[in-house]
BAVO-444334 format. One record per atom (N, C-alpha, C): residue in one letter; x, y, z. Coordinates in steps of 0.2 Angstrom, whole numbers, plus 5000, padded with zeros to 4 digits. Layout:
aXYZ/...
//
This chain:
x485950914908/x486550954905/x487250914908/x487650904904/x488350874905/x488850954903/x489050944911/x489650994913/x490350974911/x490751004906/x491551004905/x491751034907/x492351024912/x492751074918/x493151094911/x493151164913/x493651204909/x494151234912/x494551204915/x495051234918/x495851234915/x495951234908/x496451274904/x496851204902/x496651164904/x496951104903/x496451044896/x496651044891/x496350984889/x496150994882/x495850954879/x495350974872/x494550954873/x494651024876/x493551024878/x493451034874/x493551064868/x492951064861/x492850994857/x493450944857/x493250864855/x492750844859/x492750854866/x492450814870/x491650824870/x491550914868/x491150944868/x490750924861/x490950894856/x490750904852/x490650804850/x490850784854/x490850684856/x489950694860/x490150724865/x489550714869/x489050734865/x488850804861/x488350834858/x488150784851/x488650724850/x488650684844/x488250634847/x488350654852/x487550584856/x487050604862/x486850654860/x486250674862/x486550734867/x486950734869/x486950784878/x487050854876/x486550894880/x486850944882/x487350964884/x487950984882/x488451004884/x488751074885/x489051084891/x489251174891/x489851154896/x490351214893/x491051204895/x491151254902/x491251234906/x491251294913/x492051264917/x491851344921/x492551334928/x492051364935/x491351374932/x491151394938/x490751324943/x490951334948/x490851274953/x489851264952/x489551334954/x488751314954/x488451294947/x488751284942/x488651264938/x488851184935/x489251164938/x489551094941/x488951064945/x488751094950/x488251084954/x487651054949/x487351104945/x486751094942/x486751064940/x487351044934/x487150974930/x487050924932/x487050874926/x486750794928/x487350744928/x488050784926/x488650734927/x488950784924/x489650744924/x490250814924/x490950774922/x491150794914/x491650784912/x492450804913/x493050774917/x493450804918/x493950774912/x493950814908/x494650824901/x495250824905/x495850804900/x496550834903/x496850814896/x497350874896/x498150854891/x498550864894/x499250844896/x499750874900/x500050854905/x500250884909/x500650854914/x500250854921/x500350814925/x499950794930/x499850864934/x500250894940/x500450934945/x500350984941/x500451014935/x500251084934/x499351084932/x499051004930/x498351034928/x497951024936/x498450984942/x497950994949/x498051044951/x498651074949/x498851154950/x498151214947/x498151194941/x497651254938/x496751244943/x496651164944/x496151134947/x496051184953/x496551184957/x496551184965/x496651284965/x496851284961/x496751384960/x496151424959/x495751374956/x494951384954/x494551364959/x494751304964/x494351284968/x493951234966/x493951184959/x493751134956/x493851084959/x494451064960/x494750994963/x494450974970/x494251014974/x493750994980/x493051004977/x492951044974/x492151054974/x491850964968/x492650944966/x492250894961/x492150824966/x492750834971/x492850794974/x492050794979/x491950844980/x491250834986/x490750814980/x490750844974/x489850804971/x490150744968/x490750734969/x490850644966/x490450614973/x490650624979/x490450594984/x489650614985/x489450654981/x488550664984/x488350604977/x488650594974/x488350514970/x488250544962/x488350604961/x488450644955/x489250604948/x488750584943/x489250544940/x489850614938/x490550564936/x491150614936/x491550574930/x491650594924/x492050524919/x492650584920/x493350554920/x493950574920/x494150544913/x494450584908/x494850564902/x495450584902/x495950524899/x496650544900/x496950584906/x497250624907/x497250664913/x496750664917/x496250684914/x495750694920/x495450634925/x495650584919/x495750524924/x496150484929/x496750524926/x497450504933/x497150544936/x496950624936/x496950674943/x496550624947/x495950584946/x495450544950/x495850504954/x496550484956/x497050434958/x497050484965/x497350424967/x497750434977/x498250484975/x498750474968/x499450494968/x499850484963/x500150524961/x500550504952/x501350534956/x501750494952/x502450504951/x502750514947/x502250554941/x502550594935/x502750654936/x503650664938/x503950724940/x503950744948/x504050704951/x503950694958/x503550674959/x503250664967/x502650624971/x501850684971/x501450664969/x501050704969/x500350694970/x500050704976/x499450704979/x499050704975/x498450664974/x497750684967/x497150684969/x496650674966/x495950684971/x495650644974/x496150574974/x495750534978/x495250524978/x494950494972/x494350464973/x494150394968/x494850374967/x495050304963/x495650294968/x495550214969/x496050184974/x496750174968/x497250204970/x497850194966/x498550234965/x498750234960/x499450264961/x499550274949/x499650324949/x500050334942/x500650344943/x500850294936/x501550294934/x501750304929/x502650314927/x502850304921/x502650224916/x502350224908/x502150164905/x502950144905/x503050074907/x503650024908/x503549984901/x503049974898/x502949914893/x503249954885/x503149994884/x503450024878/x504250054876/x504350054870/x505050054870/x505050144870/x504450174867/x504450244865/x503850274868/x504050324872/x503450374876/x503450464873/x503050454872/x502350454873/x502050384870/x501450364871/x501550294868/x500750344863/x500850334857/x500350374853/x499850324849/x499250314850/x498950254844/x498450234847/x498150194842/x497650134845/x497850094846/x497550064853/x497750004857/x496949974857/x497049904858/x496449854859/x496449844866/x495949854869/x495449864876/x495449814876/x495349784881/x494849714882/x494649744889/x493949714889/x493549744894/x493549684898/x493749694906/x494049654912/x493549624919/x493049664917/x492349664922/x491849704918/x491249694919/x490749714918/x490649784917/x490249834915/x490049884919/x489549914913/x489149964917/x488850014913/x489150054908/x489450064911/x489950114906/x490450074898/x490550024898/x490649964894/x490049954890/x489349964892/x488849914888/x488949914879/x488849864875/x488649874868/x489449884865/x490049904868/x490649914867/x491049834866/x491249844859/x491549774855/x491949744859/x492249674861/x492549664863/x493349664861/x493449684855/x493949694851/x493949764850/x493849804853/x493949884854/x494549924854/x494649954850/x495349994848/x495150064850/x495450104856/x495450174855/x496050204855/x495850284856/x496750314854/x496850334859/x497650334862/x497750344867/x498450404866/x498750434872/x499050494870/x499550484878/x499950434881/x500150454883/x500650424887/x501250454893/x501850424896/x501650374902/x501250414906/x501050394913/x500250354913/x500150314918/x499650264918/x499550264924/x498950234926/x498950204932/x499050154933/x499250114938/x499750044938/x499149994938/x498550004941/x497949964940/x497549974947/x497049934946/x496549974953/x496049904950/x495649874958/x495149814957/x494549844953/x494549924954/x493949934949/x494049954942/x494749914936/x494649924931/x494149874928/x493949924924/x493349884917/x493849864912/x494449894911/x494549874907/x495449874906/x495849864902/x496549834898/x496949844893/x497649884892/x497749894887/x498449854888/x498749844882/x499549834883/x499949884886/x499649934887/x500249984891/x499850024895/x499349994896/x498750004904/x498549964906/x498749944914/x498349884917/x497449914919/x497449984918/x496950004920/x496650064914/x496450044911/x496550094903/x495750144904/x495250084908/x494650094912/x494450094918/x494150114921/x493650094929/x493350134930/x492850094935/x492450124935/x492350084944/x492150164949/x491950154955/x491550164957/x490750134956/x490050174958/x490050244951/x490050294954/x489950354949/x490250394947/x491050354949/x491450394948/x491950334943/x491950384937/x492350344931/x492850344927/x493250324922/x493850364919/x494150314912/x494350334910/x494650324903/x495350354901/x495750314901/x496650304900/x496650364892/x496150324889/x496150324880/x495750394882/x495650424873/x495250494873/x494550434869/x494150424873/x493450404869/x493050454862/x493350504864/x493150554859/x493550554850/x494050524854/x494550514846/x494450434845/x493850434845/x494150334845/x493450304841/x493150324837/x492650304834/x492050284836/x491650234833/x491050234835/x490950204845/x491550154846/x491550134853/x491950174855/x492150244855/x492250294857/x491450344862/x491150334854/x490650374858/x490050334860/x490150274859/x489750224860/x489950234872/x490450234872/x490750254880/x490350344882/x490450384878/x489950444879/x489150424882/x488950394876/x488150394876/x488250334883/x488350294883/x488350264889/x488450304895/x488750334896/x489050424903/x488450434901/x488150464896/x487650514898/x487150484900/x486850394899/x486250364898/x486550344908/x486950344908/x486750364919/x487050404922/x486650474918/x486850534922/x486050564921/x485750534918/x484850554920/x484250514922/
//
């Protein structure tokens, strides 16, 4: 079973309905033993940074995801949910994250117009599981201001992400929404779910 944190932030029903489009069981929760149980655990986000580690850290998710990322329990971060996985974002002040991707988010510098909305072409930068079978000319949609500024464990590249991907051991993330991005969308799904059992 693939856990999606519900924590008021995000669009768990796309993602919900991405993953069940390649095989996973999927169930939308905010309860932490239930997090536990699964085989991996999706964190969504739409919004702004500080208020969705806000909602996180209310519930008590933001530590409890942190300790089963580190028991070796895979963790994919989409859009938001993938800056939260940073050292630190400086969208709307300085703000502490979960720390468990080496790095820093910031405002995108490369676009003339933010929110930056669209499909952008990925190139994949290293290797990884989570990559496999994924075109090398890959377009996903992407939805936003802030970015992470880059990190040695990106898989991957965009024009207005030095890190649009990465991947550190079992803990992983995506810039872009994989669930809005067609077949190499869920092509990145099915690859999450094929090492989380």
């Amino acid at each position: 079973m693939i856990a999606i944190v519900d924590y008021g932030v995000g669009n768990v029903r796309s993602v919900e309905r991405a993953l069940a489009h390649v095989g996973a069981e999927a169930c939308l929760t905010s309860d932490a033993d239930e997090l536990e149980r699964a085989d991996g655990v999706v964190l969504p986000g739409v919004g702004a940074f500080a208020p969705a580690l806000e909602k996180l850290s209310q519930r008590g998710l933001g530590r409890r995801l942190v300790e089963l990322a580190r028991t070796g329990k895979p963790l994919l971060g989409v859009c938001l949910g993938y800056q939260l996985l940073f050292d630190v974002s400086s969208e709307h002040g300085l703000h502490e994250g979960l720390g468990l991707l080496p790095g820093r988010v910031v405002e995108v510098t490369t676009s003339k117009r933010l929110p930056v909305i669209g499909w952008c072409r990925v190139a994949q930068t290293r290797e990884s599981s989570l990559w496999r079978g994924v075109s090398d000319s890959a377009y996903f949609y992407f939805v936003h201001s802030f970015t992470p500024d880059g990190t040695s464990y990106a898989v991957g590249a965009s024009e207005h992400s030095p890190a649009a991907a990465a991947v550190k051991g079992n803990v992983m993330g995506t810039q872009f929404h994989p669930e809005k991005s067609g077949e190499d969308g869920l092509r990145l799904y099915a690859n999450f779910l094929s090492l989380c059992v």
